[in-house]
C-alpha beads as a LAMMPS data file, in Angstrom:
LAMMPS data file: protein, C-alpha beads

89 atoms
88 bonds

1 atom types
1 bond types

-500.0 500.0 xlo xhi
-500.0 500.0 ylo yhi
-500.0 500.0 zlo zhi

Masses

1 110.0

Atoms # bond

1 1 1 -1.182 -8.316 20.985
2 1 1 -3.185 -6.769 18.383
3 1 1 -1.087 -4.713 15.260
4 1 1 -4.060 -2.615 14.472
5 1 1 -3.278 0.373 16.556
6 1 1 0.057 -0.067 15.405
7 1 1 -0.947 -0.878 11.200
8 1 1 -3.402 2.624 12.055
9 1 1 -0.734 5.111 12.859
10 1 1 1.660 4.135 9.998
11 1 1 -1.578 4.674 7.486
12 1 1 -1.950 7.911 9.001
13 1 1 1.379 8.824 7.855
14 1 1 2.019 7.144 4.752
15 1 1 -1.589 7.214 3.547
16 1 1 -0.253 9.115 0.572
17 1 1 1.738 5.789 -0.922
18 1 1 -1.401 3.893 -1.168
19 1 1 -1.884 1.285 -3.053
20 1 1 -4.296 -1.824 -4.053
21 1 1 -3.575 -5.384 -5.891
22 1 1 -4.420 -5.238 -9.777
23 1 1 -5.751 -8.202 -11.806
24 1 1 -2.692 -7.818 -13.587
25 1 1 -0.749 -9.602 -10.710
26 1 1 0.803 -5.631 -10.050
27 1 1 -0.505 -3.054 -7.154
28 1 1 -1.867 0.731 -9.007
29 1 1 -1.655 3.283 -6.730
30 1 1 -4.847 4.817 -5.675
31 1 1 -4.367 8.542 -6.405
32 1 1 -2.240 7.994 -9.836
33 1 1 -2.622 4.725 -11.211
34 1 1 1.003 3.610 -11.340
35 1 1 2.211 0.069 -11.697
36 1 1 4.291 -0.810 -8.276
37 1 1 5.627 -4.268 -7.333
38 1 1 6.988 -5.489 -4.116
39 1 1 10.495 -6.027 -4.303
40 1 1 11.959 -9.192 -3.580
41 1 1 13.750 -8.520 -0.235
42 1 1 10.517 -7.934 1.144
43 1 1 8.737 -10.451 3.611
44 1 1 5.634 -10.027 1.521
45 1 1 7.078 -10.929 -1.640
46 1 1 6.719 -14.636 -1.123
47 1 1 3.240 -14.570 0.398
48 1 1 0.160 -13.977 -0.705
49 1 1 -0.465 -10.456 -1.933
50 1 1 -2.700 -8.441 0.043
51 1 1 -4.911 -6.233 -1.172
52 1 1 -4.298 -2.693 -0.238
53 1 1 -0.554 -1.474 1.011
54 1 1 0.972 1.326 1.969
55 1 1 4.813 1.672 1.398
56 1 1 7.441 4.031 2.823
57 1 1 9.653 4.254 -0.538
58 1 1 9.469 3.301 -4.344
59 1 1 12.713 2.316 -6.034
60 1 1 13.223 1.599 -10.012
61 1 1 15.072 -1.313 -11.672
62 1 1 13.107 -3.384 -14.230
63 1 1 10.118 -2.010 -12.469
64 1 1 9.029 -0.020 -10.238
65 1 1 9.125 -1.916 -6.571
66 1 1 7.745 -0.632 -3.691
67 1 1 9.708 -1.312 -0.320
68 1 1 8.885 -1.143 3.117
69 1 1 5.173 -2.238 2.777
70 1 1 2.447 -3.206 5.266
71 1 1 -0.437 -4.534 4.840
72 1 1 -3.732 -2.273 5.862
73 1 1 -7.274 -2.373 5.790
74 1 1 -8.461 -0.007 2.973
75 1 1 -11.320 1.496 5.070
76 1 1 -8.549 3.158 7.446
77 1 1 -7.604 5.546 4.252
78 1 1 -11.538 6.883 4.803
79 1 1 -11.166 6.867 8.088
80 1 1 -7.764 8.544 8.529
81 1 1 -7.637 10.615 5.444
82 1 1 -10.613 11.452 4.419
83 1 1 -8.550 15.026 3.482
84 1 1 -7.108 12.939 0.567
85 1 1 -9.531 10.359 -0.170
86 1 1 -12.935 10.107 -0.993
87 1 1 -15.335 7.477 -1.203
88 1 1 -15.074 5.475 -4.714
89 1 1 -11.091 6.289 -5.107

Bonds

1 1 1 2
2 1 2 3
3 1 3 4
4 1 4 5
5 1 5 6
6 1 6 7
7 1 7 8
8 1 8 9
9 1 9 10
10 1 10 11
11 1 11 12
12 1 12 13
13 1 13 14
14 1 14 15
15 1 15 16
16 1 16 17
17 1 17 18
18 1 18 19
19 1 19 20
20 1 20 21
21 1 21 22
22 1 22 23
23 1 23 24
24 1 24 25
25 1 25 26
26 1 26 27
27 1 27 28
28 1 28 29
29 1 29 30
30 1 30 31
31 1 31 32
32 1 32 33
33 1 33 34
34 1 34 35
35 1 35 36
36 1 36 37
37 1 37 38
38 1 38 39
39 1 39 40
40 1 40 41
41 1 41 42
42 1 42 43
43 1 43 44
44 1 44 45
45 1 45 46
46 1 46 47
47 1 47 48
48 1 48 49
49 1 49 50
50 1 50 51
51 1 51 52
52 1 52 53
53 1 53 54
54 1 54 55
55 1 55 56
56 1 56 57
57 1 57 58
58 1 58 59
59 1 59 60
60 1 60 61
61 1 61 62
62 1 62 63
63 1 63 64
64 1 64 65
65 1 65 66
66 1 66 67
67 1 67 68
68 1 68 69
69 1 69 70
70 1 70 71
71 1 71 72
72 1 72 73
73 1 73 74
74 1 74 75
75 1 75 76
76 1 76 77
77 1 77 78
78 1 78 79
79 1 79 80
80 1 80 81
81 1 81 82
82 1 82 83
83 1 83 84
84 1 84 85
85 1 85 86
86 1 86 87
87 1 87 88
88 1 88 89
């Protein structure tokens, strides 16, 4: 039924590989500011990009892509690791 526990527990371990959809049509990462872009075997690559991701692995080509991303909710970084992330990051 509902992916939220589920979405929850993966944040808690990969809060670390954060990151949130730029103007620029690229995700920055939150604690380091570097360009990331899903790669193209992903499921997400052909949908609309979410907002905020967190990704298990980054691998470079072209460009940097991230792989193995979910989508998350960015207020579960806060909530889950507030040891690495503060308000207004």
């Amino acid at each position: 039924g509902d992916p939220d526990p589920v979405l929850r527990c993966i944040v808690s371990g990969f809060f670390a590989n954060a990151a949130k959809f730029h103007s620029t049509g690229a995700y920055r990462t939150i604690r380091d500011d570097h360009e990331l872009h899903i790669h193209p075997t992903s499921v997400l690559y052909a949908e609309k990009p979410p907002r905020w991701v967190v990704y298990n692995e980054v691998i470079q080509t072209a460009k940097y892509y991230m792989r193995d991303v979910t989508a998350i909710e960015s207020a579960w970084l806060l909530e889950l690791a507030p040891h690495f992330y503060q308000q207004g990051t």
